[in-house]
C-alpha positions as CSV (number, residue, x, y, z in Angstrom):
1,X,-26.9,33.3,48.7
2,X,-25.8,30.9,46.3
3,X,-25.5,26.9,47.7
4,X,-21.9,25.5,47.8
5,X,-19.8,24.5,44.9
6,X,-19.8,20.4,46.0
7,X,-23.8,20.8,46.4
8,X,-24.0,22.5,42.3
9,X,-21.6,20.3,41.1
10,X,-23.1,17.2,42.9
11,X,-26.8,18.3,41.5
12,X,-25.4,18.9,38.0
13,X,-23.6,15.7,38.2
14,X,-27.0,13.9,38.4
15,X,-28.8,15.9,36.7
16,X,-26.6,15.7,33.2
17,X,-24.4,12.5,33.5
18,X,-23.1,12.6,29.3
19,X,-23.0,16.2,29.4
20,X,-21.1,16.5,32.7
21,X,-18.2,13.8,31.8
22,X,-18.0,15.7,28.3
23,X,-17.6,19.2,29.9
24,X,-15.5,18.3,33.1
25,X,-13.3,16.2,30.0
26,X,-13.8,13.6,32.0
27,X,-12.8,15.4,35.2
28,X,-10.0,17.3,34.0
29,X,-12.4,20.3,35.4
30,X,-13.0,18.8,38.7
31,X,-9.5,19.8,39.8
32,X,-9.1,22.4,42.6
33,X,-6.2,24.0,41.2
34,X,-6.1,25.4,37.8
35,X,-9.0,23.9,36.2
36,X,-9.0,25.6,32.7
37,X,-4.7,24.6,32.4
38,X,-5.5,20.4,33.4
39,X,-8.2,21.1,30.9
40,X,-5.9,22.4,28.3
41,X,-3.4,19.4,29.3
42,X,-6.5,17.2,29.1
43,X,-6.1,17.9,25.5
44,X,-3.0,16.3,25.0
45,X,-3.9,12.3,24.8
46,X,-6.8,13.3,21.8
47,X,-4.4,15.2,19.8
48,X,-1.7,12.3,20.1
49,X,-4.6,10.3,18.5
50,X,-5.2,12.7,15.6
51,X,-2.2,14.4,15.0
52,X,-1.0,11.4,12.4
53,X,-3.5,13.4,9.9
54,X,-2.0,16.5,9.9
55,X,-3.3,20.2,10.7
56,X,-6.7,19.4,8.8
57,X,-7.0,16.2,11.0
58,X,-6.3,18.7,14.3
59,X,-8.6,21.4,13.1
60,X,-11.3,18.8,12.3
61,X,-11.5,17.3,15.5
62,X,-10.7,21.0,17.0
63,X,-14.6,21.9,15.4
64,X,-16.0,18.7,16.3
65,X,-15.3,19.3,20.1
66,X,-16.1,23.0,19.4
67,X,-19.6,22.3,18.2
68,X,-19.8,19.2,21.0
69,X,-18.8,21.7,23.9
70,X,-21.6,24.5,23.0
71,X,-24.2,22.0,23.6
72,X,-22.5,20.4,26.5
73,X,-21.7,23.5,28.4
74,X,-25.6,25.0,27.7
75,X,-26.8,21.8,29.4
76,X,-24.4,22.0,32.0
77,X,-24.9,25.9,32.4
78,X,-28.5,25.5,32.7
79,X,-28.0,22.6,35.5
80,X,-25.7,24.7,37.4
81,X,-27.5,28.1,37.1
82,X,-24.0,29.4,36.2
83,X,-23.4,31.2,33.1
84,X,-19.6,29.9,32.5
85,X,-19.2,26.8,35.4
86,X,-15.5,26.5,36.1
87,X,-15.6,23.0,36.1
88,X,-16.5,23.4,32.2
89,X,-13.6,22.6,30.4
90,X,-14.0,21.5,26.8
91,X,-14.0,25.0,25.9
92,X,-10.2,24.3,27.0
93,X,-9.7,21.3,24.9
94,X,-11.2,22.7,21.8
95,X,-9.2,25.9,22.1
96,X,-5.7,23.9,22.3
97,X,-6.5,21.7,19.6
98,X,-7.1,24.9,17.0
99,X,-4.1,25.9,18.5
100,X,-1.7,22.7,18.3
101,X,-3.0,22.3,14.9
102,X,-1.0,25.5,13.7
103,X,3.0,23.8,15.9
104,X,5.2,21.6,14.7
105,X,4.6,17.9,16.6
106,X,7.6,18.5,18.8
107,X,8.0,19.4,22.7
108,X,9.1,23.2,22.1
109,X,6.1,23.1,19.9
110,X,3.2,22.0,22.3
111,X,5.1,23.8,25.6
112,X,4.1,26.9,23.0
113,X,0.7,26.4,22.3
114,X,-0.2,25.5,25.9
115,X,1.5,28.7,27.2
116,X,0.0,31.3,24.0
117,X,-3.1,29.0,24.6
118,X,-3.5,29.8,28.1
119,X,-2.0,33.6,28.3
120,X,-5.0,34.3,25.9
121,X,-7.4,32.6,27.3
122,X,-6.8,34.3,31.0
123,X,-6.1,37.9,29.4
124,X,-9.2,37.6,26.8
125,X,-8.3,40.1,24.6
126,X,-11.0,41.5,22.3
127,X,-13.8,39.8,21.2
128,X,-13.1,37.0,23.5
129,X,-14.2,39.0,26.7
130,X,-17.2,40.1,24.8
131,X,-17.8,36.8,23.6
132,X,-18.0,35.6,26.6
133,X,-20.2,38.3,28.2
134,X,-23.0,39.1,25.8
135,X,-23.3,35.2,24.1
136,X,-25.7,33.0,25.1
137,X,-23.9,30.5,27.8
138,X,-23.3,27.6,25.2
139,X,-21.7,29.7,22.7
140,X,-20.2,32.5,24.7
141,X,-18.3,29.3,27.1
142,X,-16.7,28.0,23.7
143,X,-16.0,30.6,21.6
144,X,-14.3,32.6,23.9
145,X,-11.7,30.1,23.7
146,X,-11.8,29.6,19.9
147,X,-10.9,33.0,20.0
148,X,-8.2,33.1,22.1
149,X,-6.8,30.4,20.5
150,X,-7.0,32.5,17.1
151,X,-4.7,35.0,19.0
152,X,-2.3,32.1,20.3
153,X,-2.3,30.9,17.0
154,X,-1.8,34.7,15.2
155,X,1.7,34.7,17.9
156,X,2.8,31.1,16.6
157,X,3.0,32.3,12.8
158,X,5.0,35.0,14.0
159,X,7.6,32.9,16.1
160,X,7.6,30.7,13.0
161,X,8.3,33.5,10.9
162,X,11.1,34.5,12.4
163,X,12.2,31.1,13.3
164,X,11.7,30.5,17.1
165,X,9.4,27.6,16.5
């Protein structure tokens, strides 16, 4: 039997102090509802800091967090003994920044990416299931979500090819 969720989040908590504020993005992934959406919200206030340089700016900071997140979430997988801890959510924020970096800097434009963001990151169509199943924690936690961003951001090109976005 596996101890309760407070006692492995208390244990990881102390255990990896950095690494759990990074991963939680500072407790985005502590909520009890919907952890991986107020992670992908989480997102928001660091793209309004870097979206004044552009898609390269977004996509930078997008790989930075990428890179960041696999080893955060190994340190905090190992801590937990959980191969993808729920409260791990920098996976989220990496994957919404790929994907606002490819939306116009407008409301219709990030209610979009969340929404494509999200429907792809539940679904995980291929690889990202695989991904996530047969990677090593660290990597399999973030790319996952690079990849499901990749589809969210494959669906934007098309609404802005035919004009919805």
């Amino acid at each position: 039997m596996s101890p309760p969720k407070t006692l492995v989040l208390q244990r990881t908590k102390e255990r990896e102090k950095v690494a759990f504020w990074l991963g939680t993005w500072f407790g985005c992934g502590l909520s009890p509802r919907s952890p991986g959406t107020v992670g992908s919200l989480g997102a928001l206030p660091l793209y309004f800091l870097v979206v004044r340089f552009g898609p390269v700016g977004i996509g930078i900071t997008a790989l930075v967090i990428t890179l960041l997140g696999i080893v955060v979430s190994t340190r905090l997988a190992r801590a937990s003994g959980c191969n993808d801890p729920q409260f791990v959510v920098i996976d989220e924020v990496a994957g919404m920044l790929f994907t606002l970096a490819f939306v116009p800097a407008r409301w219709d434009g990030l209610l979009a990416a969340l929404v494509l963001f999200r429907l792809f990151d539940i679904l995980k169509p291929p690889p990202c299931r695989w991904i996530e199943k047969h990677l090593p924690p660290g990597p399999g936690i973030m790319l996952d979500d690079v990849f499901a961003a990749i589809w969210a951001i494959g669906m934007i090109l098309i609404f802005n090819k035919i004009g919805w976005l």
